[in-house]
N, C-alpha and C positions, 0 to 999 in steps of 0.2 A: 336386334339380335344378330349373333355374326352367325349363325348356325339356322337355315330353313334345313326343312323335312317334307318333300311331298312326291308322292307317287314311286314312293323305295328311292329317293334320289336324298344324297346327303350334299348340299351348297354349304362350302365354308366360306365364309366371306369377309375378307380384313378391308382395309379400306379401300386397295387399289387390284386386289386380286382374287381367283375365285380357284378355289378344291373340292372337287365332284366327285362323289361315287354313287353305285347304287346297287341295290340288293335285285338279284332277280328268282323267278318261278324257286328255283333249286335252292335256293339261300345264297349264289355265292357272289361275295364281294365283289365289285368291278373298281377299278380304280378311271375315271372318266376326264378329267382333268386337270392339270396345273399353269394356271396363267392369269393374264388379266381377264378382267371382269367380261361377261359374255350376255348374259340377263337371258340364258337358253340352256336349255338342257343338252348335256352335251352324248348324251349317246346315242344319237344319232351319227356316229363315225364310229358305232357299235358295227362292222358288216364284214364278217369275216365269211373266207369259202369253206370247203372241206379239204383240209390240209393233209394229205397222206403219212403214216405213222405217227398220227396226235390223236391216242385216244380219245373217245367219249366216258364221260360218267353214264352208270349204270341207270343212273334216273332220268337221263337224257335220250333214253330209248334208242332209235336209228337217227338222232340227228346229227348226224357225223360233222355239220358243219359245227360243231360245239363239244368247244374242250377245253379242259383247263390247261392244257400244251402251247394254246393263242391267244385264251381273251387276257386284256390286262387288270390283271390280279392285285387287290391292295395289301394282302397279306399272305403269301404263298406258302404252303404248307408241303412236307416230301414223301414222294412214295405214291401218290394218289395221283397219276394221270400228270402234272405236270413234270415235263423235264428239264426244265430250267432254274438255274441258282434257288435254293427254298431260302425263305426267309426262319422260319423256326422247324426242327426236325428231334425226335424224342424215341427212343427207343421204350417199348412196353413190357410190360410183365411179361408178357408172353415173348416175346423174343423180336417181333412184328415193331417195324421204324416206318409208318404214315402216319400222317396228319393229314385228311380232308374236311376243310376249316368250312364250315355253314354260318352265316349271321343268325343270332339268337335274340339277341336285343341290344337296345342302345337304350344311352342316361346322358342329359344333356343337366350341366350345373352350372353355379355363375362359379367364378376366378380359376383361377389354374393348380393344376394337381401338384403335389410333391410329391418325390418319389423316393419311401427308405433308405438313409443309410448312403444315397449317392447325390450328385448336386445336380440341379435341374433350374431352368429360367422362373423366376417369379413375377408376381405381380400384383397389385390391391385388385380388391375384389370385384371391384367397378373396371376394373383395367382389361380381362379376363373372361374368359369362356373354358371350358370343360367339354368334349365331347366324349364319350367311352362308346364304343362298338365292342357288341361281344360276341365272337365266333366260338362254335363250339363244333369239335371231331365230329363226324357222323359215325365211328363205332367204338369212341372211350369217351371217359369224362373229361377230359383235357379242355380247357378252354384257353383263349384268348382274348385278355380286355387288350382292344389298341386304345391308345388315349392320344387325344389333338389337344393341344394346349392351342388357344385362338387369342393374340393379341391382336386385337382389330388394326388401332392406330399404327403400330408398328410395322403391320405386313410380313408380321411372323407369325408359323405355325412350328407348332414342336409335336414330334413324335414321338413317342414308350410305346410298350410293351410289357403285359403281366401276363404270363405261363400259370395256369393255374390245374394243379391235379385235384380234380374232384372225384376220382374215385378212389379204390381201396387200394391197388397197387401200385410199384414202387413204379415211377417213370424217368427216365435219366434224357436229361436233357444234353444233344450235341452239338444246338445250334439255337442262338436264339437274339436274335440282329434286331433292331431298333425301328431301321425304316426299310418298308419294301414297295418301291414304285415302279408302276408299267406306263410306259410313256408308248403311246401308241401310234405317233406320228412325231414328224423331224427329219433332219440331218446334223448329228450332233459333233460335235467335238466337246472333249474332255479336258478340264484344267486340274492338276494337282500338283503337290509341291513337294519336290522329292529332298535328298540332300546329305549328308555329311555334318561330322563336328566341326564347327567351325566354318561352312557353307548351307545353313540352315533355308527351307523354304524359298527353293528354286521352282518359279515356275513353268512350267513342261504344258504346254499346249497343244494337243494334239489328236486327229478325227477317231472319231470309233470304228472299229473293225468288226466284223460278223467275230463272235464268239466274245469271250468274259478279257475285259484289262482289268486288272487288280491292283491297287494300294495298299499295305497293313505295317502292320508291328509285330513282328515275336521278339519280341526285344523286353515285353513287362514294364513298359511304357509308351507313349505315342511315338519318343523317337527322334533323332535329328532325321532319319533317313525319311521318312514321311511324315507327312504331317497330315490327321483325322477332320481333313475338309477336302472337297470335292465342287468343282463349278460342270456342271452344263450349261452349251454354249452353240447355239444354234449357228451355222457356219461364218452369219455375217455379220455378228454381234464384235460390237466395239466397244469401247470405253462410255461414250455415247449414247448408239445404238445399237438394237436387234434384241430379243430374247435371250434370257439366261437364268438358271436357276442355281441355288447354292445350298450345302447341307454341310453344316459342323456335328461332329459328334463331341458329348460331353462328357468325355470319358479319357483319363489319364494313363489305361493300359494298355495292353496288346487291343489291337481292333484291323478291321477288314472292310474295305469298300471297295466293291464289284460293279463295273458296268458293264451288262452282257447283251450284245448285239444278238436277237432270235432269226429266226430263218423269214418272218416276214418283217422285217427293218426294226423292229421292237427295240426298244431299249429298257432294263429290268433294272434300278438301282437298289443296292442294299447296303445296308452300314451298320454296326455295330461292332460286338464282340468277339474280338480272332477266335473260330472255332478250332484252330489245330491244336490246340492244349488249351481246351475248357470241355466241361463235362459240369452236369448239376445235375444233383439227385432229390426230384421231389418224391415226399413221402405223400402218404396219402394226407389233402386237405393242405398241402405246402404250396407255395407259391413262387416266382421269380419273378424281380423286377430289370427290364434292361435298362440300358443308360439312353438319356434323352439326345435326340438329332433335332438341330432345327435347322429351317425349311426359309427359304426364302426364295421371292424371285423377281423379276424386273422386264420387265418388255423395253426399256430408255437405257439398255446397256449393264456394263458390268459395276459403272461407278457409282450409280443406282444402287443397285447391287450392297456393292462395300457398306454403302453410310448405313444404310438398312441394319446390316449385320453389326456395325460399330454403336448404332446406338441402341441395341438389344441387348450385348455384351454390356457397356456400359452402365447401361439403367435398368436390367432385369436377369445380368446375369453377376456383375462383380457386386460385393456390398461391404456397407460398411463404411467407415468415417470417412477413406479417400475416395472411394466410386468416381464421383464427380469434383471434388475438392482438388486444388494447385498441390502439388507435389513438392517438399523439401529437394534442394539442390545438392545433390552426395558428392561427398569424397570416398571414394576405397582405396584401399592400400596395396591392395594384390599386387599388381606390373609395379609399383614405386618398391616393394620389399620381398616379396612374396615372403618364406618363413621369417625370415634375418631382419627382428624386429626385438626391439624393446620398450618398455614405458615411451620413453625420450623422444625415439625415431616419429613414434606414433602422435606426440603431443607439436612435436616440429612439424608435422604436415597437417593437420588441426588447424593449428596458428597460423600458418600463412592460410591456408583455406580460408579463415574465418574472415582474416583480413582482407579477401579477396569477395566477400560475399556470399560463400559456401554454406548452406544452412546444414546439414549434418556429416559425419563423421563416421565413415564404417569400416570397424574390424574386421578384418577376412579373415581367410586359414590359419591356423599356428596359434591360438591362443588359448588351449588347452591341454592339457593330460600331458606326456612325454613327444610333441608333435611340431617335432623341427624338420620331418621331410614327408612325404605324404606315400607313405611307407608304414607310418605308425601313429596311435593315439585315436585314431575314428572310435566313439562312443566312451570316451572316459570325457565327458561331459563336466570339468572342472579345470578352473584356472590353473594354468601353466605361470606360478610367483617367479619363477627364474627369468620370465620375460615382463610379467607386469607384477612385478613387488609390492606394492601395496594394495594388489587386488583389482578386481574388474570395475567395483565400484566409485574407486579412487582415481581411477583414470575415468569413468563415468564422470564425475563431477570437474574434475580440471576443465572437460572438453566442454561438459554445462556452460562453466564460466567463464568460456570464450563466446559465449550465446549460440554456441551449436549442438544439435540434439546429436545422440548416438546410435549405431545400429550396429549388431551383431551377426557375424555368421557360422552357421551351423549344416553340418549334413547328417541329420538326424538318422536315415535310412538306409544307413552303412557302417562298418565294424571294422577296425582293423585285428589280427592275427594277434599283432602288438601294443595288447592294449589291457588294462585292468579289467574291460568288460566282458574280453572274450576267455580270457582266464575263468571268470566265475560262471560264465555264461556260456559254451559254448555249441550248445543245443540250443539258442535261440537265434543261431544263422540259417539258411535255406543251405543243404546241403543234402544231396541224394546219400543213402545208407550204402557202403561199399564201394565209395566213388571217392575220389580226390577234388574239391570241389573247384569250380573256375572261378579265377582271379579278376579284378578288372579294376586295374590302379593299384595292384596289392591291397586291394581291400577286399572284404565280404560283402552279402546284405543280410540285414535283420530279417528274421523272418513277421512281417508287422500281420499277416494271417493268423498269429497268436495272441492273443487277447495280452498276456502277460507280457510281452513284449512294449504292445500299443500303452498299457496300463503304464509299463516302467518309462516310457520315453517321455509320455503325459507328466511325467512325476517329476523327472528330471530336469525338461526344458521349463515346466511350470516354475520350476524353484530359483530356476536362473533369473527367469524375466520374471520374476514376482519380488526378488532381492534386489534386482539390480534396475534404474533407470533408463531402461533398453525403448527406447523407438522407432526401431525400425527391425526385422530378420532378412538375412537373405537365407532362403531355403535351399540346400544346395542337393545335389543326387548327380553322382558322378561315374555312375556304368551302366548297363544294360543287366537284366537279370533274368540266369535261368536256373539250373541248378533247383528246380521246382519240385519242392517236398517239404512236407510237417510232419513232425509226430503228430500233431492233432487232429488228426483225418487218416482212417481206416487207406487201407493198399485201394481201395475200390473208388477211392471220391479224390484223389491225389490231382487232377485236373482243372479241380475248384481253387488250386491255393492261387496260381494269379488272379482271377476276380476279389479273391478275397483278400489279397496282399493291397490290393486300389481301396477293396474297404476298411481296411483296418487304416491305410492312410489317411482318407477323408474323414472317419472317425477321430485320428490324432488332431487333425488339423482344424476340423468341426470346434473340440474342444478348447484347443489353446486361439483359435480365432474370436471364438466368443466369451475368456474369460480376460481375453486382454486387446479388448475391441479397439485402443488408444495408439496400438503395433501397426505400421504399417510390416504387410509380410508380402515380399518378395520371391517370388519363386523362381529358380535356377536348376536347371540339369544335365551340367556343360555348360553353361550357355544356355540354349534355345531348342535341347531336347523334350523336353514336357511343355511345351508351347501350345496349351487348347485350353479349351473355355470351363473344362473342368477344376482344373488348377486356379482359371480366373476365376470362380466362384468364391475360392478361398486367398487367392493371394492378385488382388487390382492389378498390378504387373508383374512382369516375368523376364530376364534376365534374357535381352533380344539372341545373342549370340555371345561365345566366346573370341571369338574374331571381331578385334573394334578396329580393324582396318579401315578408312573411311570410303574406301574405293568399294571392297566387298561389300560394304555393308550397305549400298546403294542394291545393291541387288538383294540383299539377304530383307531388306526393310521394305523394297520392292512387291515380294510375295508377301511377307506376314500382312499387307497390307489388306489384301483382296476379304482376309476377312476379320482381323483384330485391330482394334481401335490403336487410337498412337499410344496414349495413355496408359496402353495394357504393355508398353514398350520401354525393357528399360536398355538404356543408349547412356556411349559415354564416350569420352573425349580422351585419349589415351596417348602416350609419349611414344615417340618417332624417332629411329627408324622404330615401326611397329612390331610389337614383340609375335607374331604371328606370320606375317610375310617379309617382313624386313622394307618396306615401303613407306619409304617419308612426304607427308600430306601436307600442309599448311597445316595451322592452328586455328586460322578461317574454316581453312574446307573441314576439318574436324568436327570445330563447333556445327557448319548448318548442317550436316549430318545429324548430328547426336542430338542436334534440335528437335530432330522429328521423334520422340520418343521422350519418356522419363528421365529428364536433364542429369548429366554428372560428368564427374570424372575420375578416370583411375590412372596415375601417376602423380609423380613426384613433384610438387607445386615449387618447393625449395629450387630447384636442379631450372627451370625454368629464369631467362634473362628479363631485365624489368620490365625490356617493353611487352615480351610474352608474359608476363602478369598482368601490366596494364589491358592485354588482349582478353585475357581470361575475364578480370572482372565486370568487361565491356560484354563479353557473349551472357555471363552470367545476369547482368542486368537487361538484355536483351532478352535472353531467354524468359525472365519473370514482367518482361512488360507484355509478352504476346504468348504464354502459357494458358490463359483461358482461352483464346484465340484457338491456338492450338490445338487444346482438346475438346474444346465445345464446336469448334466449326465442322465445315464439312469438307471432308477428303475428298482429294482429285489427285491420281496418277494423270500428271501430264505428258509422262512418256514412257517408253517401254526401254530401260536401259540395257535390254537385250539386243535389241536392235538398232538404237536411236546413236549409239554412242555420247550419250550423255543421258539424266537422271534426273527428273522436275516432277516437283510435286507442287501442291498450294491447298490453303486452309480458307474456306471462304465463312464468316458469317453468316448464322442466320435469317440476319436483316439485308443480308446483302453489301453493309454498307462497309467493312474492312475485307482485307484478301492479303494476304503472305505468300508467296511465291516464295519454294529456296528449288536449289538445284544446281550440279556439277555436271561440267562440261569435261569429257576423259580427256581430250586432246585437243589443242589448238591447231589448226591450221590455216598457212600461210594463202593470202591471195586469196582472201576471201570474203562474201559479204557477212556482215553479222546476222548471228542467229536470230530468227524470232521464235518467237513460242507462244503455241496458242493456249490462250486461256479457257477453262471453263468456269460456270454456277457462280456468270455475274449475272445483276439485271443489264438487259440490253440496251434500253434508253437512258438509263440512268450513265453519269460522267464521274471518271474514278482519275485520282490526280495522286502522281507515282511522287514518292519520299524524298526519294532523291534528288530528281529535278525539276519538280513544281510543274512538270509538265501534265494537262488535262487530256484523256481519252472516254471516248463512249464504252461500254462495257459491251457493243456489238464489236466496234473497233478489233478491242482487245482478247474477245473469242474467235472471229472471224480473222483477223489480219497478224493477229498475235500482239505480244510485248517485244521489240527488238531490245537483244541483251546487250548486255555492254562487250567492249573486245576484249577477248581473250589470251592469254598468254600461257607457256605451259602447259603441263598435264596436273587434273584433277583441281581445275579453278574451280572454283562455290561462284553462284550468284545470291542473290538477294533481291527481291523485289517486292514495294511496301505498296499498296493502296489505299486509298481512301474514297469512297464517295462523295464528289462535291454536291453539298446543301444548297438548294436553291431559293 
């Protein structure tokens, strides 16, 4: 069992780590631990003084040393004695906004919960544990099931949240976050990943301060500008070494994660749902479920770390035919034409594609409604014959029998002004009454908080990819959204329509996922705006960035790394100078880029000279010799291209017995020795003999001494470097 119980003390126990709390005299929750395994109870570093202006509870008599203002709290409630960040806060019928949360009881089950209506980590029943703790107010009926989702093997735990009104009146919920942890010792520093279109998931490393640093979204999506993961990082934690903990949240809208430094060193994390414009209103007997965080952590560093979180995503968070499965090699069209396309254009880069090894074919923008500039046509969801005259399915089958499959793209959850939809439709955009509403690309958004909406779009994309032989979607969503209001909700509950705008999403996406389970679906928003594990749930990869620069994207591939698997990465090899910075790359250093991620390309295959063909079909067949490699081995950042000036990664087996090295060097310099680079997650005694020159090294050698790389010339060289263990 991953889950003991003795003496009010809850031990979560996964294979290599231990989650402590415990109930005291009062009921209330302590949160006591996060780390590796201890075989001790840990609240004995329970010893706090009498803190001046930190009240006591009422049933605490004169023990002034005791207050919910100090001890570390698992589930923080507001209003009641603590004054620090609450994790859930509910205004009452009466007008009165506390929650003094008491444990009531716990229910311990085998496999892991699901949670309504939103996506959360799975797993077979045998795989899984169930914890539920139940606090309840001490003067309403409000309760609190927290729920721990216990993957043993994995060394993850997941956190929810159910809000539950059990009495007669109405309670309006203003707050109500996923995870809330009291770290009661440390020296922390904080990693998170800020960013830009187009400069997605920079990572920002940097110490805690007394008082709250904050990450979020009001954006009605997670966002380029942050991204809904968090590492703690204990000061002398490396790649390597030292303590670190990690938290994704699974959730694709506005969100907020707080780490607040308290007056005795404390550190309080919370994560969930941005409270600045949300609001729920439970009725009597109603209930709220939040979206699920998972929990990871690592004592052996942060690389630790990463694999943890990549192979949770991978095996219990993405699903579905690709999860684990090799990935078709794309062409897109977009950089080769963007609108100014017809049958022809499109069947001419197909062909050479195919010729080249390319296994599918994908339509981008422009092949719909009246939609030659991205100005007009959003939601007139039918083929554009002035550009493909014989129809979508005619051009479907040409590119068939070239033996390449096809994929489609759509930006379902958006409207243009100019378009047949918004004509008949124009009260199912998000648009405040008496307001002019905001633009972003000249387009609108749907309002998908409307059932009738979610209903129409289900109908529409169903009809496409049910007629036509589509295997692949890229899902696109191309602005930020506010503009936040329904008819369908009273002036009082207007708050609710972003939460409920993620669910009417995940409800469309729910549906068309599982009635055309044979689709690989892609998600895209910009680029690398909805980049989280929510979205992974429903669509295995996600459209890394809009910037395929291959210089940027060392850094932009950099961060997504720390917590999303490669395979959840889609990458591509794009024509120079780059339509983005204007920076001309190799077609080398392009491809070991793009390698790291869901193989493609988007440009013009034609417009390329024969030996850059010949190069293409060389990376192409490259890429499909070491693509399991790729995603089934284990990640290693081998350097920090923030500071290293240059960018190495490596994929080890395993078994230990294969290892891929790629990585670009930014700059050559004269008068010098060559680089080495140390490797990590070989066996040490075991003898690894490199591709290229038959040359034999110990796998101590080659973490300790490194791999010397070859010389360099230029800016933005690629290496390469193949292992193998030799058999003895």
């Amino acid at each position: 069992m991953a889950v003991r119980v003795n003496d009010n003390i809850f031990s979560i126990e996964t294979q290599n780590t231990l989650y402590q709390m415990k109930t005291d005299e009062y009921g209330v929750l302590y949160h006591l631990w996060y780390g590796p395994k201890t075989d001790c109870p840990m609240d004995y570093l329970l010893d706090y003084p009498d803190v001046g202006f930190s009240g006591s509870p009422y049933d605490a008599g004169n023990r002034r040393n005791y207050s919910l203002d100090t001890l570390p709290l698992e589930y923080a409630g507001g209003g009641a004695g603590d004054y620090r960040t609450p994790a859930v806060s509910a205004v009452h019928g009466d007008g009165s906004a506390a929650l003094d949360l008491r444990f009531q009881e716990y229910r311990l089950t085998g496999g892991k919960y699901c949670i309504p209506g939103l996506p959360a980590v799975y797993a077979q029943e045998n795989e899984a544990e169930t914890l539920e703790i139940i606090l309840k107010d001490r003067a309403s009926e409000i309760r609190v099931i927290l729920k721990y989702g216990i993957l043993e093997k994995a060394d993850v735990i997941t956190r929810s949240a159910v809000i539950v009104n059990g009495g007669e009146d109405t309670v309006v919920l203003d707050r109500a976050h996923s995870l809330c942890m009291d770290i009661s010792g440390g020296d922390w520093e904080w990693v998170h990943f800020h960013g830009r279109h187009n400069m997605e998931r920079q990572a920002e490393r940097v110490p805690l301060i007394h008082g709250i640093q904050e990450i979020g979204s009001r954006r009605g999506t997670s966002s380029h500008q942050q991204n809904p993961a968090v590492l703690l990082c204990e000061k002398s934690c490396t790649e390597n070494t030292g303590f670190c903990m990690g938290a994704v949240l699974m959730y694709s809208g506005g969100f907020q994660a707080q780490a607040e430094k308290d007056q005795l060193n404390q550190v309080r994390l919370v994560m969930g749902i941005h409270p600045e414009f949300f609001s729920w209103t439970l009725e009597a007997g109603e209930c709220f479920h939040t979206p699920e965080v998972i929990l990871s952590c690592s004592d052996r560093g942060t690389a630790l770390l990463s694999q943890r979180f990549h192979s949770v995503i991978r095996n219990h968070v993405c699903r579905g035919k690709y999860k684990l499965s090799e990935r078709p090699v794309l062409i897109n069209n977009w950089e080769a034409t963007y609108f100014d396309f017809d049958e022809q254009k499109i069947l001419n880069i197909a062909r050479q594609a195919s010729e080249l090894g390319i296994d599918m074919m994908v339509l981008d923008d422009g092949w719909f409604g009246e939609r030659d500039t991205d100005n007009s046509g959003l939601g007139d969801w039918f083929v554009n014959e002035n550009k493909l005259k014989g129809g979508l399915q005619n051009l479907i089958e040409q590119v068939n029998r070239m033996g390449m499959k096809f994929g489609l793209w759509f930006e379902p959850e958006a409207i243009s002004e100019e378009s047949r939809l918004y004509r008949e439709h124009p009260e199912w955009v998000l648009r405040i009454p008496g307001r002019e509403p905001v633009r972003g690309r000249y387009q609108l958004n749907l309002d998908l908080s409307n059932p009738e909406v979610v209903d129409y779009l289900y109908h529409v994309l169903g009809k496409i990819l049910g007629e036509n032989h589509i295997e692949y979607v890229k899902w696109d969503m191309n602005r930020s959204i506010c503009d936040w209001y329904t008819e369908g909700l009273p002036k009082g509950r207007q708050k609710e329509v972003p939460h409920r705008y993620v669910l009417g999403l995940y409800e469309l996406l729910e549906k068309l996922t599982g009635d055309f389970p044979e689709v690989l679906f892609e998600g895209c928003s910009g680029g690398g705006g909805r980049f989280d594990a929510g979205m992974l749930y429903y669509c295995p990869q996600i459209w890394c960035s809009d910037d395929t620069d291959a210089y940027e994207r060392t850094f932009i591939q950099y961060g997504t790394s720390f917590f999303y698997p490669v395979s959840a990465v889609g990458s591509h090899v794009s024509a120079v100078p780059n339509h983005q910075t204007g920076r001309s790359t190799s077609l080398k250093t392009r491809g070991i880029v793009a390698m790291a991620g869901s193989f493609g390309y988007e440009l013009d295959l034609n417009r390329l000279s024969d030996a850059e063909k010949e190069e293409v079909a060389e990376q192409v067949k490259e890429y499909k010799k070491y693509q399991k490699l790729i995603y089934d081995g284990r990640y290693y950042r081998l350097s920090n291209p923030f500071e290293d000036k240059m960018a190495a990664w490596s994929w080890v087996s395993e078994d230990k017995k294969q290892a891929l090295v790629h990585g670009v060097v930014f700059r050559a310099a004269p008068n010098t020795l060559r680089r080495r680079l140390r490797l990590s997650g070989l066996e040490e005694q075991a003898k690894y003999r490199t591709a290229d020159s038959g040359t034999v090294y110990t796998g101590a050698a080659l973490m300790a001494g490194g791999v010397l790389l070859p010389w360099m010339s230029g800016d933005d060289t690629a290496f390469e470097v193949c292992l193998t263990m030799v058999e003895e």
